[in-house]
Structure formats: C-alpha cells, structure tokens
N, CA, C and O atoms as a DFTB+ gen file, in Angstrom:
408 C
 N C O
     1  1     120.682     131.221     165.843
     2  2     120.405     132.577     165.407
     3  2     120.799     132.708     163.937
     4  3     121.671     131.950     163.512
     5  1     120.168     133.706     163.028
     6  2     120.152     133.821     161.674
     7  2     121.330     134.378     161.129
     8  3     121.521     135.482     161.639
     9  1     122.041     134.131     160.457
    10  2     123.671     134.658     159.961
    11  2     122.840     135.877     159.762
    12  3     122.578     135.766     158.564
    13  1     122.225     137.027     160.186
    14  2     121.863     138.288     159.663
    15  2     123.164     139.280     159.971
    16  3     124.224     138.973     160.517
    17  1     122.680     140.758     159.368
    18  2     123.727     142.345     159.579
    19  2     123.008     142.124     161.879
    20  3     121.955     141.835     162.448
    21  1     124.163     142.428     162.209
    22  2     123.336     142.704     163.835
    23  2     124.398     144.470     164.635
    24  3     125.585     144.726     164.431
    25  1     123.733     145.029     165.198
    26  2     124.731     145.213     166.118
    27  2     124.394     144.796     167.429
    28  3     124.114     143.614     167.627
    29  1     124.385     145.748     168.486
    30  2     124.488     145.298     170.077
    31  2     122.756     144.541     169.891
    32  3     122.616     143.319     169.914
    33  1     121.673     145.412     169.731
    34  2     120.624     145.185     170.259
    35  2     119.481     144.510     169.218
    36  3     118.421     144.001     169.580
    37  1     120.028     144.653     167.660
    38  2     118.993     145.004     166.187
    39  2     120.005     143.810     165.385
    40  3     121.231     143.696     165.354
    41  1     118.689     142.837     164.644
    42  2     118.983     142.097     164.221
    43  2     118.280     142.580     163.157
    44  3     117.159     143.060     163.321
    45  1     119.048     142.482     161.581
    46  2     118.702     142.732     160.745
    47  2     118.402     141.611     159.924
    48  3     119.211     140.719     159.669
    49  1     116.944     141.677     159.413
    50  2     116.006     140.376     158.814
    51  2     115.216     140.570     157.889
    52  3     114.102     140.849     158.334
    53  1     115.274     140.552     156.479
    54  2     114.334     141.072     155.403
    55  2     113.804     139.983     155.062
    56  3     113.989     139.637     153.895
    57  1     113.051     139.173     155.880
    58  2     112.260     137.859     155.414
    59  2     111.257     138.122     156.358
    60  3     111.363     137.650     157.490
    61  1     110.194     138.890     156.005
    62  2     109.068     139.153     156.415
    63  2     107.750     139.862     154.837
    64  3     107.775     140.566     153.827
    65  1     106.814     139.023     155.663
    66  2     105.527     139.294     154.096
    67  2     105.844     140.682     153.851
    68  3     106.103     140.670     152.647
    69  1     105.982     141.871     154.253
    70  2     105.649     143.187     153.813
    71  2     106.855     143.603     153.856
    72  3     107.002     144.676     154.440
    73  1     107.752     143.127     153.445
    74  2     109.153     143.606     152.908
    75  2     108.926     144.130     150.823
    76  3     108.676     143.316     149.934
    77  1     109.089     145.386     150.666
    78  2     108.907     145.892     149.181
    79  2     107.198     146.765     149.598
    80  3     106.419     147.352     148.847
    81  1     107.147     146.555     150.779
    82  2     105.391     147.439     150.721
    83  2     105.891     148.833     150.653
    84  3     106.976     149.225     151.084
    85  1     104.840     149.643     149.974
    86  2     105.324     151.129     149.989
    87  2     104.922     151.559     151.728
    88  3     104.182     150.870     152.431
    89  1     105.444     152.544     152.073
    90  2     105.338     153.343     152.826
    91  2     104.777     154.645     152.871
    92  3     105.311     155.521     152.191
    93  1     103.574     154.967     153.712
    94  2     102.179     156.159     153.268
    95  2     102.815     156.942     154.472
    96  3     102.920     156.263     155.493
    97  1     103.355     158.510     154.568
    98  2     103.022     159.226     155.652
    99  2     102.361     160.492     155.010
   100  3     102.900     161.409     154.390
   101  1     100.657     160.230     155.422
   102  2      99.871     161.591     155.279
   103  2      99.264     160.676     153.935
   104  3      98.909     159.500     154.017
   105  1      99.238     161.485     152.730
   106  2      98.849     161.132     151.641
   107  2      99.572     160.782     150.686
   108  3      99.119     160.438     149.595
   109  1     101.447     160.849     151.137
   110  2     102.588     160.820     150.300
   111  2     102.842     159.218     150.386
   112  3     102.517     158.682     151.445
   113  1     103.500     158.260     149.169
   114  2     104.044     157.606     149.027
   115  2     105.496     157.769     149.325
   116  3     106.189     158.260     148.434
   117  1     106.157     157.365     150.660
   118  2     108.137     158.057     150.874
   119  2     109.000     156.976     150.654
   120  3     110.206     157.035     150.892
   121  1     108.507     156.126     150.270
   122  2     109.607     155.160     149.565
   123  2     108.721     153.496     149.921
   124  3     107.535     153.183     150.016
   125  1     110.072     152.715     150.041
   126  2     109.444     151.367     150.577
   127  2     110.641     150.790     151.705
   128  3     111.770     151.137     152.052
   129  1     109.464     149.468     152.116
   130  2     110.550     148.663     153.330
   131  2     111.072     147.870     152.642
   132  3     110.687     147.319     151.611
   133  1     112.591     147.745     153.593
   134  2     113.364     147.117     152.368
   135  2     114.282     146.284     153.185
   136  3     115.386     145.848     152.859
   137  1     113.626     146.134     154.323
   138  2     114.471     145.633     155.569
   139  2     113.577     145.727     156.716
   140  3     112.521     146.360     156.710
   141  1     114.136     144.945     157.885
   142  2     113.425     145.065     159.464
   143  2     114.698     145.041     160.144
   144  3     115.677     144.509     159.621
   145  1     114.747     145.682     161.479
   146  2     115.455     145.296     162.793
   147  2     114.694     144.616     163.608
   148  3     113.666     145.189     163.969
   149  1     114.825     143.921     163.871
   150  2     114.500     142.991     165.311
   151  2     115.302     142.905     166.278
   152  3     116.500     142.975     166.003
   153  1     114.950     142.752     167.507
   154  2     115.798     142.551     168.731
   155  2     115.952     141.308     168.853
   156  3     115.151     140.378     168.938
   157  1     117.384     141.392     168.855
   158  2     118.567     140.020     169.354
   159  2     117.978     138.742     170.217
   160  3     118.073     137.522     170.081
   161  1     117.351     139.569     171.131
   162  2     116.565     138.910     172.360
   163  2     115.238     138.016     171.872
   164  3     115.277     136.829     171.550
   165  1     114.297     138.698     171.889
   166  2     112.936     138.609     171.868
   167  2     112.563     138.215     170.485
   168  3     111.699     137.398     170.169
   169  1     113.444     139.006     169.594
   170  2     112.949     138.997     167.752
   171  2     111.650     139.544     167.595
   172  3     110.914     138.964     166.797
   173  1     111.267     140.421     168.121
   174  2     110.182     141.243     168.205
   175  2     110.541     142.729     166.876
   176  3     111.525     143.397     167.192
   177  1     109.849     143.168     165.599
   178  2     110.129     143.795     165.193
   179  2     109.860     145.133     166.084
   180  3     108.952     145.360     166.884
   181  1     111.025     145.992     165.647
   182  2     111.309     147.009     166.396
   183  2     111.457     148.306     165.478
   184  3     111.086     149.457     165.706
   185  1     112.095     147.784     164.401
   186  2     112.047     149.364     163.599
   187  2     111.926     148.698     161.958
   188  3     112.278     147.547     161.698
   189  1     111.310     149.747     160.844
   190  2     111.587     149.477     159.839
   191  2     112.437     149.994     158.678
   192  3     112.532     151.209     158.504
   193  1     112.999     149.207     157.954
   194  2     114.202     150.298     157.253
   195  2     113.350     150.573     156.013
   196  3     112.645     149.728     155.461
   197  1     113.519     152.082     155.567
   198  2     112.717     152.539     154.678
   199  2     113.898     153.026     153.568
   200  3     114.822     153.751     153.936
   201  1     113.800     152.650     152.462
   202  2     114.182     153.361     151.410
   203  2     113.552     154.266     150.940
   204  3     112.425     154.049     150.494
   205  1     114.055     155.393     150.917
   206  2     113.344     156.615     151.108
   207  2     113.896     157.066     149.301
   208  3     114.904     156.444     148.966
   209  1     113.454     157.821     148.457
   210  2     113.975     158.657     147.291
   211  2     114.188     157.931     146.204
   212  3     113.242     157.148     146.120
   213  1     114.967     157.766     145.281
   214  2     114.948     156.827     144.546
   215  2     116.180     155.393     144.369
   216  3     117.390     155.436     144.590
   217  1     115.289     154.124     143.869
   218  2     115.829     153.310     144.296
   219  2     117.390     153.265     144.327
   220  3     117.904     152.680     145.280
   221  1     118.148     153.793     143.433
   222  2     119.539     153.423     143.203
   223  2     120.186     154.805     144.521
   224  3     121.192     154.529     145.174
   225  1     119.599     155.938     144.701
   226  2     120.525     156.832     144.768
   227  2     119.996     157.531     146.449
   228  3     120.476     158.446     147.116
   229  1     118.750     156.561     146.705
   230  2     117.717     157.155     147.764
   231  2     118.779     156.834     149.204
   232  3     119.875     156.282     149.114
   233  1     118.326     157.189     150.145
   234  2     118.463     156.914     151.749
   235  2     117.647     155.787     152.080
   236  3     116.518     155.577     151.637
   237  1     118.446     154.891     153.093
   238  2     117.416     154.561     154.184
   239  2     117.572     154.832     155.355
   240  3     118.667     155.257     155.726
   241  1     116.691     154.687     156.105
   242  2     115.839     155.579     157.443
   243  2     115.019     154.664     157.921
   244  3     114.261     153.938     157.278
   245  1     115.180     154.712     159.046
   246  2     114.814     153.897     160.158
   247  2     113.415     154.710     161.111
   248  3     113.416     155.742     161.782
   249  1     112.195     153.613     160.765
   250  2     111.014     153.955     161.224
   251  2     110.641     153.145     162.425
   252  3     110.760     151.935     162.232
   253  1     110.208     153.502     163.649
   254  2     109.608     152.785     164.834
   255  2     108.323     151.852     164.574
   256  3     107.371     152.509     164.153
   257  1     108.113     150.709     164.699
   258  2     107.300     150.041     164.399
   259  2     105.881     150.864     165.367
   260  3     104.721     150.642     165.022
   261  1     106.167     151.688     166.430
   262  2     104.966     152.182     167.479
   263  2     104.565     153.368     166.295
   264  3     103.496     153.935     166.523
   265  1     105.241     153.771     165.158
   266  2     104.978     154.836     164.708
   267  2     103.701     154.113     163.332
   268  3     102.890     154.822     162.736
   269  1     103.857     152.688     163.138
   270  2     102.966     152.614     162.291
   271  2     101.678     152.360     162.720
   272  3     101.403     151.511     163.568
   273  1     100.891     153.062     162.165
   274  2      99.168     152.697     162.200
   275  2      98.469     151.781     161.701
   276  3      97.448     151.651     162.377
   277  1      98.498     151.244     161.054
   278  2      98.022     150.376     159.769
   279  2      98.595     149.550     159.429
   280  3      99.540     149.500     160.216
   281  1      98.751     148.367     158.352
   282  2      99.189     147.638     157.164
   283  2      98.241     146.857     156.351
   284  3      97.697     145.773     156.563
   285  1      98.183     147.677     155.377
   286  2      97.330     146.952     153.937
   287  2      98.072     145.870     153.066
   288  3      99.096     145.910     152.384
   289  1      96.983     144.705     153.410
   290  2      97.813     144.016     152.442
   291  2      97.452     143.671     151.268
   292  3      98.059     142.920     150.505
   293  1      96.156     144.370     151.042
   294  2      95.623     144.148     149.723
   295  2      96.558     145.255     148.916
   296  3      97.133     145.049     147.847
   297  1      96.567     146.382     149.629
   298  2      97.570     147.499     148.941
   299  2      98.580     147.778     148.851
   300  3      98.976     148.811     148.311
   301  1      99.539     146.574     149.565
   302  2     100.546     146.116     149.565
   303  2     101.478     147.757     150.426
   304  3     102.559     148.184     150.022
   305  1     100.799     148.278     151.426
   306  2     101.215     149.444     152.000
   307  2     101.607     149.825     153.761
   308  3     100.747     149.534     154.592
   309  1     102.360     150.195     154.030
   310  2     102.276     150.497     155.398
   311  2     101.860     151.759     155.801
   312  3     102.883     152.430     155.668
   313  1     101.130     152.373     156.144
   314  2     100.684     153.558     156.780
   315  2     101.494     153.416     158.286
   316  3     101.667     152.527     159.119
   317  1     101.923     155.013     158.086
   318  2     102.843     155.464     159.409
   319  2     101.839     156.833     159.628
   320  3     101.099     157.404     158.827
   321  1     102.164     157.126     161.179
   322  2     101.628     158.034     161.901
   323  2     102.979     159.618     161.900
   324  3     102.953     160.636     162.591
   325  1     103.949     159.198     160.875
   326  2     104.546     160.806     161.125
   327  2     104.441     161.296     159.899
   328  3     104.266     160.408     159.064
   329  1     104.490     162.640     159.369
   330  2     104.477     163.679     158.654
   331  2     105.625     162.763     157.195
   332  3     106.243     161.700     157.141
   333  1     105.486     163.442     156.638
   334  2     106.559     163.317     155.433
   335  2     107.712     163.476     156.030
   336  3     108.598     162.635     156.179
   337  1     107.675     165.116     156.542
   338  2     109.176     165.502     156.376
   339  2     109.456     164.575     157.692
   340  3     110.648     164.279     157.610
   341  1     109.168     164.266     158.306
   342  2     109.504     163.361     159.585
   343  2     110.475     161.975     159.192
   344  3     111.498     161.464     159.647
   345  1     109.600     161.720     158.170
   346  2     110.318     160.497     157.553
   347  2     111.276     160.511     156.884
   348  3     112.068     159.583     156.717
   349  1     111.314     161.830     156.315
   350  2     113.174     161.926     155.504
   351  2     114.015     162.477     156.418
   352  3     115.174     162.646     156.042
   353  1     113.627     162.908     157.896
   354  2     114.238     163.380     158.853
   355  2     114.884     162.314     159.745
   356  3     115.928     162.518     160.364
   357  1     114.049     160.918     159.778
   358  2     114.315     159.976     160.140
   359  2     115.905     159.535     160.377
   360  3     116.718     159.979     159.566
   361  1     116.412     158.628     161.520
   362  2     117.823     158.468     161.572
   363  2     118.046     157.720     160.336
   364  3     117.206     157.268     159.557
   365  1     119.315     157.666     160.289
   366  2     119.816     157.255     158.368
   367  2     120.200     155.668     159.135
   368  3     120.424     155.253     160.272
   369  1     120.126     155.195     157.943
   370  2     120.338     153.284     158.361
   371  2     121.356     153.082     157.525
   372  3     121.337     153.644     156.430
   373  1     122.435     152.237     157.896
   374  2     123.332     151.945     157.130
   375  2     124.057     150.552     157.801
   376  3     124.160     150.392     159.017
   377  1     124.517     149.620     156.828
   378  2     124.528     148.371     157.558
   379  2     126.069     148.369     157.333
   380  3     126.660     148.969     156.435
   381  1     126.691     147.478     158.442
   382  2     128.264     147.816     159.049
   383  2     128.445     146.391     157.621
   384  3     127.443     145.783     157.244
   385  1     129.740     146.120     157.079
   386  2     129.769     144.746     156.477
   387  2     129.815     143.852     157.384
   388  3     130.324     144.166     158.460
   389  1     129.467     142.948     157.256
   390  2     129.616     141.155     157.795
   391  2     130.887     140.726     158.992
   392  3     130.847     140.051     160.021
   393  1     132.042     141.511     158.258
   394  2     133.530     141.344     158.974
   395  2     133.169     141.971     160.366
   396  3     133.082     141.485     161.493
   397  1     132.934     143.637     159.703
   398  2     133.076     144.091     161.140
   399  2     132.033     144.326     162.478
   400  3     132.279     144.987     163.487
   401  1     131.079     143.744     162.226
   402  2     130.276     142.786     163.168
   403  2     130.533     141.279     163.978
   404  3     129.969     140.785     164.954
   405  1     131.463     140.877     163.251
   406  2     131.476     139.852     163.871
   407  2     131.848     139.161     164.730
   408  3     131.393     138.023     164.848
C-alpha cells in the first residue's frame, strides 16, 4: 500500500491524470482538484478534493465522484452535477499529519 494521508476508509492519492483540472458547477469555474480519496479496500476513487477560492488562502472540499458528470480532457475540466453554492457548502477536507495517522 502507498505511504499516502489515510484515515479509517479514504486513501489519499494525488497521482491521477486530472489532478490540477478546474472544476465546472453550472457555468462557474469553483476552483481545482488537487487531490483524490480512494478506498483503502478496493482503491476505487470515491471523492474529490477541491480547492475551492484562491490558491494560497482558499478551502478544500470534498466532492462525490457520483456527483460528477463529465471529464474533459481536452479542457482539462471536471464538470459536476451540483450548484455552486453546493460546492462551497461542501464538507471541508483537511489532512491529519503523517504522525497522527499512523
């Protein structure tokens, strides 16, 4: 298994092609992916971590992979199926350090 951030169920893995794609809900650009969770088990992506606002000072927020519709890769974009404000409403992501995971 990958020295990744984990807790019980979410393995955290930013080595995937569309890691830095922006993120579309509606017609808004709400930030970019800047991270994945995967499950421990399966390694099936499960949610995506979105940096939401701006880069130094923004949130990230955790999007359901069932919530995306799309992925352009010519446009280097993910289209999601919720609202804007949905997405800054989104649960907040924050990764535990290394120690206290382990």
């Amino acid at each position: 298994m990958p020295t990744n951030e984990r807790n019980d169920r979410w393995v955290c893995c930013p080595a995937l092609d569309s890691n830095g794609y922006n993120v579309q809900a509606s017609d808004v650009v709400m930030g970019h992916v800047c991270n994945f969770m995967m499950d421990a088990e399966s390694w099936a992506v499960g949610q995506l971590v979105v940096k939401t606002g701006h880069r130094i000072s923004g949130n990230e927020v955790l999007i359901p992979t069932k919530q995306v519709d799309r992925i352009s890769y010519e446009k280097s974009t993910v289209y999601v199926t919720l609202a804007p404000e949905a997405v800054k409403q989104s649960s907040a992501h924050a990764l535990a350090p290394v120690a206290a995971v382990a």
